[in-house]
Each structure stands twice: as structure tokens, then as C-alpha cells.
C-alpha positions in Angstrom: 20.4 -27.7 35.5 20.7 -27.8 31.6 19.7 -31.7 31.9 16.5 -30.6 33.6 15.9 -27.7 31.7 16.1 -30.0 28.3 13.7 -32.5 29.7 11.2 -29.7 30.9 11.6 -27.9 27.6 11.2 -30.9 25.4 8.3 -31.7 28.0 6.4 -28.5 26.8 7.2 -28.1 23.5 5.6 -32.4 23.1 2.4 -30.8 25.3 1.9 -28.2 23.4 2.3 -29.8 20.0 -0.5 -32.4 21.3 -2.5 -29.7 21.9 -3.7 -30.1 18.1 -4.8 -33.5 18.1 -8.4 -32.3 19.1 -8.6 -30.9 15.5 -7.9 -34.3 13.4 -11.4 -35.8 14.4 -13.1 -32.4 13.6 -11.5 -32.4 10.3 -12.5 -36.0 9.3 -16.2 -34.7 10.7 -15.9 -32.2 8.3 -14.8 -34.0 5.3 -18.0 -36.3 5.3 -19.6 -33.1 3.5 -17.6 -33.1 0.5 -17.2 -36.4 0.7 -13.4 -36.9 0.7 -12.3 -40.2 2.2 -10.8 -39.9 5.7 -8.1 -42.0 4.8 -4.9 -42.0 6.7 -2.9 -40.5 4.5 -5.4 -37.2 4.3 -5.5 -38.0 8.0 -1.2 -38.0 8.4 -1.1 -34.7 5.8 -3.4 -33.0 8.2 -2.2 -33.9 11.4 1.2 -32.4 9.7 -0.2 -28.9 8.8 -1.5 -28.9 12.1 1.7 -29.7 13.8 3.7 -27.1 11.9 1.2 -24.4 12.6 1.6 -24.9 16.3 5.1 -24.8 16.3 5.0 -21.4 14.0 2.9 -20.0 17.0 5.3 -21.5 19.8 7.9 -19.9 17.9 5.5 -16.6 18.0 5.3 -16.8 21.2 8.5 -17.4 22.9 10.7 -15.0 20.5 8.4 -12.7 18.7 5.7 -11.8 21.2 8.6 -11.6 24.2 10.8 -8.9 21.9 7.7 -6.4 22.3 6.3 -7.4 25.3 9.1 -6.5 27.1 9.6 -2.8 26.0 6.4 -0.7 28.0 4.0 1.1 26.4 0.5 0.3 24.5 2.5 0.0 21.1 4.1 -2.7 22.3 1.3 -4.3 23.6 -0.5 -4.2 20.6 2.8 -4.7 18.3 2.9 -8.2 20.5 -0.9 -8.9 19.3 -0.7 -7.9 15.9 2.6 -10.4 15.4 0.1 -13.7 17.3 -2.8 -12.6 14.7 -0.7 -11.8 11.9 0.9 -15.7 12.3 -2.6 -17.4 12.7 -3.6 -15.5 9.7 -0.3 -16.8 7.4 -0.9 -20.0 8.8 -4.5 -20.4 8.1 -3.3 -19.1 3.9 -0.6 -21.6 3.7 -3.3 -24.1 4.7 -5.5 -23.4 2.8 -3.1 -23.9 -0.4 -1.8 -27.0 1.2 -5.2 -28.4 1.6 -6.1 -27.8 -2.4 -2.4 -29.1 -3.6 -1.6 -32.1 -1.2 -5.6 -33.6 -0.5 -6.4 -36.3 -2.7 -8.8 -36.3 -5.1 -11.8 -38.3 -4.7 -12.7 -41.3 -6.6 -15.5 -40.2 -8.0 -14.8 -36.7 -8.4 -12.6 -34.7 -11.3 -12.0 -31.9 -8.6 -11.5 -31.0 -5.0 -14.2 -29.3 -3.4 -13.3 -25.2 -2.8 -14.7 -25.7 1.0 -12.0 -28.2 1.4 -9.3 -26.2 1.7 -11.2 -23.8 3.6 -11.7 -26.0 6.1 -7.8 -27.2 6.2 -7.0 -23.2 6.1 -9.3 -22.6 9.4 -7.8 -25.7 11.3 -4.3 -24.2 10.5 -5.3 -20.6 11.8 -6.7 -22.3 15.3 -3.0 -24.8 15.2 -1.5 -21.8 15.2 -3.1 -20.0 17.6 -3.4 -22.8 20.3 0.5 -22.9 19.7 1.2 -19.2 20.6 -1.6 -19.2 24.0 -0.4 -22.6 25.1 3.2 -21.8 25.2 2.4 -19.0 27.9 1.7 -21.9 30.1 3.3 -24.0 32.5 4.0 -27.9 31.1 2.0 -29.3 33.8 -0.8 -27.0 32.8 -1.2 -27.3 29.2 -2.9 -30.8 29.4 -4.8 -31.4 32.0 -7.7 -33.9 32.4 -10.2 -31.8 31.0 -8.1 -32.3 28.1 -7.7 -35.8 27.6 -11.2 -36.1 28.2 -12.2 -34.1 25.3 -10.2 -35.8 23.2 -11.6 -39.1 23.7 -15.4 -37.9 23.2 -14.1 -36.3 20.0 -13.0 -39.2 18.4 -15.8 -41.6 19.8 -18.1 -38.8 18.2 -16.4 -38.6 14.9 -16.1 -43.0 14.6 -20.0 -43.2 15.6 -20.6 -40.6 12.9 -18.4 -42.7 10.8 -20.5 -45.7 11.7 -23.5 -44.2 11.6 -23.2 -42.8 7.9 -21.5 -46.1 6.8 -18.3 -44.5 5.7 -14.3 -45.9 6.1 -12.8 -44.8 8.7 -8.8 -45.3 8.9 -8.2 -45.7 12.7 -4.7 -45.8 13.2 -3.9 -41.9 13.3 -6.5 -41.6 15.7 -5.8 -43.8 18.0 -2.0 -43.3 18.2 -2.4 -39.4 18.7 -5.3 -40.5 21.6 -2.2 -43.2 22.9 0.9 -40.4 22.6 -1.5 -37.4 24.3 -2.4 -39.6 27.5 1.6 -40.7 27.9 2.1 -37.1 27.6 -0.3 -36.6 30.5 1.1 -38.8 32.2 5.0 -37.5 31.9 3.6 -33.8 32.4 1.8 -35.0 35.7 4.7 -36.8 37.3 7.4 -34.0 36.8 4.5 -31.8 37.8 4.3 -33.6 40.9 8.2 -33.5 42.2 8.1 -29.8 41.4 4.8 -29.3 43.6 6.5 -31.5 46.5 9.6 -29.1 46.4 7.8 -26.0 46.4 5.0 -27.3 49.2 8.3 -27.8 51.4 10.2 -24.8 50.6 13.2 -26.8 48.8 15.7 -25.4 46.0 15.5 -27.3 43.1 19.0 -27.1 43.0 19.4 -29.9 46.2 17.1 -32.1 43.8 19.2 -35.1 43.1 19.8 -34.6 39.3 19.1 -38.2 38.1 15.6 -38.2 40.0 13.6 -36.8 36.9 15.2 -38.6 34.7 14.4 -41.8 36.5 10.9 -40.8 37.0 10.6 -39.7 33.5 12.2 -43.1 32.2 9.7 -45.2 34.1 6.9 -43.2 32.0 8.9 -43.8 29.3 9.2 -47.3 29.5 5.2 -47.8 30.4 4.7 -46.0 27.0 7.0 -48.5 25.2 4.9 -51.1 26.8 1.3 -49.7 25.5 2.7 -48.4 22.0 3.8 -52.3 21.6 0.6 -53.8 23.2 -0.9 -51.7 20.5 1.1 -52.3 17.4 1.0 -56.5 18.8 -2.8 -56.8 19.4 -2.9 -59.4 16.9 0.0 -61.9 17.8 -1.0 -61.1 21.1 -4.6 -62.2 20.7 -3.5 -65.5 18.9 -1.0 -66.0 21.8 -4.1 -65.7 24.4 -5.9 -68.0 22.0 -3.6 -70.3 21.4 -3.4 -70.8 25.3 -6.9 -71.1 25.9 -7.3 -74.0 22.9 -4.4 -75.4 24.9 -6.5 -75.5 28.2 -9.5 -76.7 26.4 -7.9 -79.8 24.9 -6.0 -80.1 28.7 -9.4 -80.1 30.5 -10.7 -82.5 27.6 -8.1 -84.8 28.1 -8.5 -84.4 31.9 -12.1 -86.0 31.0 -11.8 -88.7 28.8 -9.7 -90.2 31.7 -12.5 -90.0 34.3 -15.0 -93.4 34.5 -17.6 -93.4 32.4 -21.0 -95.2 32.8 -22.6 -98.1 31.0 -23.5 -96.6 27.2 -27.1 -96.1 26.4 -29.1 -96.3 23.7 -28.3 -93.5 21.4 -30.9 -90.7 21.3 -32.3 -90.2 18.5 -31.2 -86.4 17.0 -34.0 -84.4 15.4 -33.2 -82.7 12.4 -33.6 -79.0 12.5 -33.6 -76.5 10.2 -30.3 -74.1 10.6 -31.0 -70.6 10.0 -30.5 -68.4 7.4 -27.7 -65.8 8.1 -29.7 -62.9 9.3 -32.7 -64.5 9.4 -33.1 -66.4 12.9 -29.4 -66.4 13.8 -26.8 -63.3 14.0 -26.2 -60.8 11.6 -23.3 -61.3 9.6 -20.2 -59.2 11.3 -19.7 -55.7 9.0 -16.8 -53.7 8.9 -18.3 -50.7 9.2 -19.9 -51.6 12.6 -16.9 -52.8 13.9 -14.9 -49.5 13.4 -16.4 -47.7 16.6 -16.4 -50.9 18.5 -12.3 -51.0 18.2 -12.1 -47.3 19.1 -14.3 -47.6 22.1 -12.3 -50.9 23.3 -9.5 -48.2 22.7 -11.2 -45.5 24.6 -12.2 -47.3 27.3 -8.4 -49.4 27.9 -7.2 -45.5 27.9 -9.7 -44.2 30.0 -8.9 -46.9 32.8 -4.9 -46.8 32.3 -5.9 -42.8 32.9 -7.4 -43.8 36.3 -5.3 -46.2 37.6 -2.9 -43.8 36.6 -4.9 -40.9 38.5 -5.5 -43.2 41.6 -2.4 -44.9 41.7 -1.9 -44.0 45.5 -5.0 -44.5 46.5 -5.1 -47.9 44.9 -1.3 -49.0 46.1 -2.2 -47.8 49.8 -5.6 -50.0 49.3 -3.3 -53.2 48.1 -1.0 -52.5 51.2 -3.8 -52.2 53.4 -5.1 -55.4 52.0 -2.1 -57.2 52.4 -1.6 -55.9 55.5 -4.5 -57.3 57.3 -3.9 -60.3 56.0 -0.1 -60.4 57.0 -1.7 -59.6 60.7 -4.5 -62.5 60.2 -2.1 -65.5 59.4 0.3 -63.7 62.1 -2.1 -64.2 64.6 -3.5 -67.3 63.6 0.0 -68.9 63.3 2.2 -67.1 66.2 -0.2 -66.4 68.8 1.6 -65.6 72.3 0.7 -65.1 75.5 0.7 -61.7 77.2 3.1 -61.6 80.1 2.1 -58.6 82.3 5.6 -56.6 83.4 6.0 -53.8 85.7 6.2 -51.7 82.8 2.7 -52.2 81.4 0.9 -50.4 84.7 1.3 -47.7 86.5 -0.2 -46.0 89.5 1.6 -42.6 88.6 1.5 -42.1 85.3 -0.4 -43.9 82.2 1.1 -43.3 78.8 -0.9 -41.5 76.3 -0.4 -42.8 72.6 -1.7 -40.9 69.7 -2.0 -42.2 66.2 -1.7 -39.3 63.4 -4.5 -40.7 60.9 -3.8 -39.0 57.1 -6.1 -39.9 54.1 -3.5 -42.0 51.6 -4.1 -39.6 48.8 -4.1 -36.4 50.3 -0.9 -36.1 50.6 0.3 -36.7 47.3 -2.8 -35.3 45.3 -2.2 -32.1 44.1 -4.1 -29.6 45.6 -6.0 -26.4 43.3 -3.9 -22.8 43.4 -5.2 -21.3 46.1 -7.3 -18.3 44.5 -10.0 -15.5 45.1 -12.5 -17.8 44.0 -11.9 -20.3 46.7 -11.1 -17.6 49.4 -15.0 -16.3 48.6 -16.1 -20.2 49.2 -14.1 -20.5 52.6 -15.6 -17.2 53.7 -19.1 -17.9 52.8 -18.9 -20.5 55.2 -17.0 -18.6 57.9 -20.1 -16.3 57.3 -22.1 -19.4 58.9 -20.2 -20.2 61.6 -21.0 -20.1 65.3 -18.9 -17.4 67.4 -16.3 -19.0 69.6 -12.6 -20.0 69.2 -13.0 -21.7 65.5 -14.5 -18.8 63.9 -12.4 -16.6 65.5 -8.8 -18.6 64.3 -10.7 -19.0 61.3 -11.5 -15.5 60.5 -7.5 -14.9 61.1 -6.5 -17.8 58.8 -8.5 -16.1 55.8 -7.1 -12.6 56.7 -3.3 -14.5 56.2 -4.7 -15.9 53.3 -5.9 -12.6 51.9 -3.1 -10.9 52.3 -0.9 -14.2 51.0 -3.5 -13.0 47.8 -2.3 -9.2 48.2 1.1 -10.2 47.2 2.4 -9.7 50.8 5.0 -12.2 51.8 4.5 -14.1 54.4 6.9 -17.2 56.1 6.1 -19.8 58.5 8.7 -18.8 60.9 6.6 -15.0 61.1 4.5 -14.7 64.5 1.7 -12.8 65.0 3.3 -9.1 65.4 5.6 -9.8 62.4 2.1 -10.8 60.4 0.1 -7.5 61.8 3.6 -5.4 61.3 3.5 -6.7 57.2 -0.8 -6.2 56.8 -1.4 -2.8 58.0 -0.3 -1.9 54.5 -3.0 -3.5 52.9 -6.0 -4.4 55.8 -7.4 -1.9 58.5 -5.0 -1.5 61.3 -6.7 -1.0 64.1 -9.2 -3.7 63.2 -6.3 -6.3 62.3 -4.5 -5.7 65.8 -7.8 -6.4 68.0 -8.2 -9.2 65.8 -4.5 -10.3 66.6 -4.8 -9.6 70.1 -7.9 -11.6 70.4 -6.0 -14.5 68.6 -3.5 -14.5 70.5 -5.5 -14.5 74.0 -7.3 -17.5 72.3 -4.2 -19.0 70.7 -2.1 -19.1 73.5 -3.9 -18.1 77.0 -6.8 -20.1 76.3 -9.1 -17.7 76.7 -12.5 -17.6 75.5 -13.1 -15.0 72.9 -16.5 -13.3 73.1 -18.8 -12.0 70.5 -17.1 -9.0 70.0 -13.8 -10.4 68.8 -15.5 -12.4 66.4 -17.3 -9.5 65.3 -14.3 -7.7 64.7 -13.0 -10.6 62.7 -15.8 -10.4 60.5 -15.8 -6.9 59.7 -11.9 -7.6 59.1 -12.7 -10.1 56.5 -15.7 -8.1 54.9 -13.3 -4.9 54.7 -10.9 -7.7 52.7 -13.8 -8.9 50.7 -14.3 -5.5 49.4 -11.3 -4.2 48.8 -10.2 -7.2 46.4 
């Protein structure tokens, strides 16, 4: 337990701290007004600020805020909000005299600009803050995909402002944090995941073998070794790759010259032509400024399809199965075809054998599925609104009133039957209305009988008495 608690912890604290990284891009947006190069050390001193604001608020909020919250009374309460703004505030001061003692001066300038430190002291305040909300959150929920996908447009955004003013842009800062936050993703969705399949079938986390998150986890880990090294290797990596295609080349040449040749012609005479200017008829010549966004959207986009085949892994592995699958069956068939010898088994004039295949979407299984809330009960009965009357609507009608009172708090087990479920809801639904509709469940549920128009009536005003009492 204190292994999984340490990885979990260190799991949320890393989520929350990445939390921050949406600010670096807005602060080298902001910098182009006064000018101040968005170098990478500026870039590393204010990714730092940020990063010790946010962990000032998750201190906030797991000591601080939890010492009032826990006495009652509307002191407290507001003793609990005073400390979170109080911290944002001190954080948002000390950045702002960080900003004007620890930001280079420009190269052109005697001084630092007084909106520079503003701007640092502002960033600080929402570090901090984003620290103290986040860390009332689950690790699995602090970054989500809505999340990552922020991040990238912010720092394609702030290189194609870059680009388009013509100013240096360091990259390296940005992409690493982009890098870190989707491994971090990933690691937060995959623990996420064993803890949603041990609470969708009712398990203890205490019969969870204790080296199965670590595993999992060290499989993340080692993918994020992998990219991290792709990363800091591009360059002997491309020479490799282009070593190996000049070594195909002069193969395929060589491959060539040994092939027959015909009788040699006259030699054509070559026309002498002009060669063009450099950015005249030919290409522009290549700029470093252009090619700043280019890297970062290469970057982007390898991310964004690691995030997807990431996202769709199980859709995509039960695709390549499938695949191999039918063609496993195709060279079986082709190659071991045999004869079908009819037995005495294989007819029968008294009974025939019934065989039912269970078909289940690949991915439905092991996508995780929204919280079931009030929003999505609305949805489901705006379309039980719509349905015809007969059996569906009717166990439909009952499903939503489970799922309502599921809502209310009231708890509810699979192993509960119908008069344990209507003995539990009278608290909080009609009871006269909830046993007819029981009773009429049941009828259909188990005698097969036909419910008529007045049992789903009585559903629906069941499930309009639950729609108003919310």
C-alpha cells in the first residue's frame, strides 16, 4: 500500500506541476512587447517561478486549506479561501521582484521594461493558483486531453508568432515541457485505467497484485526514455538514416553498372542554360527564422500521433489481430484443406444445437466510460420521452429511476431484486407510483407479459416526478 500510495502521490504532484506549462508560451507571447529575447534561459528562469508557485499552492492546498476546512462553520470556510488568495497574491509579489532581478537585460536596452515583471508577477499568481484547484483533483483528472490539446495549439501559436514577426525563438524548453506533459498523460491514463477496471468489478485494491502498477508504470517509463532519446539523438539519428540511404543508392548503382548496356551513341549535344539566381527562378534560400515553426510542428504533429496511437491502442492492436487473423485462416485453408466427414453427431432429428456468438466492440470494453451524471440522465430521458409504449420503454423507464436514485446517493448492489430496490427508493421517489411501476416490471421482466399504456404511463410520470425533484 505505501509503494502504491508513493507512485500515485508522485503521479499527482508531476500532473499538477505540469499544469503550468500552458503559461511558458504565453509568457514568450508576451515578451515580444518589450522586446526581451525569449531565450532559454528567460524561458528555464520562468518555467522555475512557475513551478515553485504551483507547488506553494499544492502545499496550500493539502495542509493549509484542509486545517480549516475541516472545522464547520462559514469562518472556516472563508479562513480556507482567504489562505488560497492570500498565497496567489505572495506568489504573484515574489514574481514580480524575481522577474525585475533575475530577467536579462536586453541588448539594446539600459533597463528592463516595468510591464515585465508585471507580467512574470501575474503568471506567478495564476501558477499558484492552478496549483491549489488542481490538487483537489483526482491524478487521472488533472490532465486530460483537453489539456494536452491546448498545450500544443499554444506553442504552435506562440512559434508562428515567432515566425511571423521574425524573432529567435529558443525551442528546446518548449518542446521538452510539450514531450514530459504527454508522458505524463500517458502514466496518469494507464494507472487511471487499472483503478477504473477494479472499481467497474467491485475489487479491493488491496487483492491487486502489488508489482502490477509498477510494471505498468515502468513500461511508460521506459517508452518515455525511448522518445526523450529520439529527441535529444535527432541528429546522429538522421545521419544514421542518411548514411543508409547513400548506402542503398551506391548498392542500386552498382546493381546497374552490371546490367548490359547497348551500343553507345553519338553524344547529344548539351545546351547551355543559364542557372538561376538564388531567389530568382529557383528556391528561396532556407532562413532560420522560417524553419523554427516547421521543427515545432514536425514536433507537434509526432506528439499528436504518439497521443493517438496511444489513445487507440486497443482498437488498433484488435485491428492488427484481426488482420493477422484472417490471414492465418486464408493460408490455413489454402494449405490444409480437409474434407468434411459427416458423423452421427453433426445431425439430429431431436434436437439441433443452438450456438450463440457474444459480439463486443474491441474498445468498449477497455475505454473508459464518462461519470455517470445528471447531465447524461436528462439526455437518456429525453429520449425515453420519445419512445414508443411497450416492454423497452417500460424497462427503460425503470433503469433511469435506478439510475436516479444511484444519483440520490441511495445505495444500490447488483445482488438487490426488485422489492429490495422499491424497499430502499420510497425514501426518495413516490411510493405508490414506484411500486406499480415495479409490479409492472416485474410482470414484464419475468411473466412475459405485455405491459399496456398505462404502466408506461405510470413510468413516465415516475421519471418526471424524479426530473423535478433533482
Amino acid at each position: 500500500m505505501g509503494k502504491r500510495l508513493s507512485l500515485l502521490g508522485g503521479l499527482k504532484v508531476t500532473a499538477v506541476l505540469c499544469t503550468v506549462f500552458p503559461i511558458l508560451p504565453v509568457f514568450c507571447g508576451l515578451m515580444l512587447i518589450p522586446k526581451i529575447p525569449a531565450s532559454r534561459y528567460n524561458q528555464a528562469v520562468m518555467l522555475a517561478l512557475c513551478l515553485l508557485s504551483c507547488l506553494a499552492g499544492m502545499l496550500c492546498g493539502a495542509f493549509l486549506i484542509p486545517a480549516f476546512s475541516k472545522k464547520q462553520g462559514r469562518l472556516f470556510d472563508f479562513l480556507a479561501n482567504l489562505t488560497s488568495i492570500l498565497a496567489a497574491l505572495l506568489c504573484g509579489a515574489a514574481g514580480f521582484f524575481a522577474g525585475g532581478r533575475f530577467l536579462p537585460i536586453p541588448a539594446n536596452s539600459a533597463w528592463v521594461p516595468w510591464y515585465a515583471p508585471i507580467a512574470v508577477g501575474v503568471c506567478c499568481l495564476a501558477a499558484c493558483i492552478l496549483g491549489c484547484r488542481c490538487w483537489e483533483e483526482k491524478y487521472s483528472d488533472i490532465i486530460r486531453a483537453p489539456y494536452l490539446t491546448a498545450l500544443i495549439v499554444a506553442d504552435l501559436l506562440c512559434s508562428f508568432l515567432f515566425w511571423a514577426l521574425k524573432q529567435p525563438l529558443d525551442m528546446l524548453i518548449l518542446s521538452l515541457t510539450l514531450l514530459f506533459a504527454a508522458c505524463v498523460y500517458a502514466a496518469a491514463e494507464n494507472q487511471g485505467n487499472i483503478d477504473y477496471l477494479m472499481q467497474k468489478r467491485s475489487h479491493n485494491h488491496s487483492i491487486l497484485p502489488r508489482r502490477m502498477r509498477w510494471y505498468s508504470f515502468s513500461l511508460i517509463l521506459g517508452i518515455s526514455v525511448l522518445i526523450f532519446g529520439g529527441y535529444f539523438l535527432r541528429k546522429p539519428i538522421a545521419a544514421f538514416f542518411s548514411w543508409v540511404v547513400g548506402l542503398l543508392k551506391s548498392g542500386i548503382s552498382a546493381l546497374l553498372r552490371l546490367l548490359p548496356q547497348g551500343e553507345p551513341g553519338e553524344p547529344v549535344p548539351e545546351t547551355p542554360m543559364d542557372t538561376p539566381a538564388p531567389g530568382d527562378m529557383g528556391l528561396p534560400p532556407a532562413e532560420g527564422e522560417s524553419s523554427i515553426f516547421w521543427t515545432f510542428f514536425g514536433i507537434a504533429v509526432a506528439v499528436l500521433l504518439l497521443w493517438l496511437i496511444f489513445y487507440y491502442r486497443h482498437e488498433i492492436w484488435s485491428a492488427i489481430r484481426t488482420i493477422l487473423g484472417k490471414i492465418r485462416d486464408f493460408l490455413s485453408g489454402l494449405l490444409f484443406r480437409r474434407a468434411h466427414v459427416s458423423g452421427p453427431a453433426d445431425a439430429n432429428e431431436y434436437f439441433e444445437d443452438n450456438v450463440e456468438e457474444l459480439s463486443r466492440e474491441p474498445g468498449s470494453f477497455w475505454k473508459r466510460e464518462r461519470p455517470y451524471d445528471q447531465r447524461r440522465w436528462k439526455k437518456e430521458y429525453k429520449a425515453f420521452r420519445a419512445m414508443p409504449d411497450g416492454v423497452e420503454k417500460l424497462r427503460e423507464g425503470y433503469r433511469l429511476a435506478m439510475q436516479h436514485l444511484l444519483l440520490k446517493k441511495i445505495p444500490l448492489s447488483p445482488a438487490d431484486t426488485p422489492a429490495d430496490i422499491l424497499k430502499k427508493g420510497q425514501a426518495v421517489l413516490p411510493a405508490d407510483l414506484f411500486a406499480c411501476v415495479t409490479n409492472a416490471y416485474c410482470l414484464a421482466r419475468y411473466a412475459g407479459k405485455e405491459p399496456d399504456s398505462q404502466s408506461s404511463g405510470q413510468a413516465a410520470s415516475l421519471l418526471a416526478a424524479c426530473d423535478r425533484s433533482k
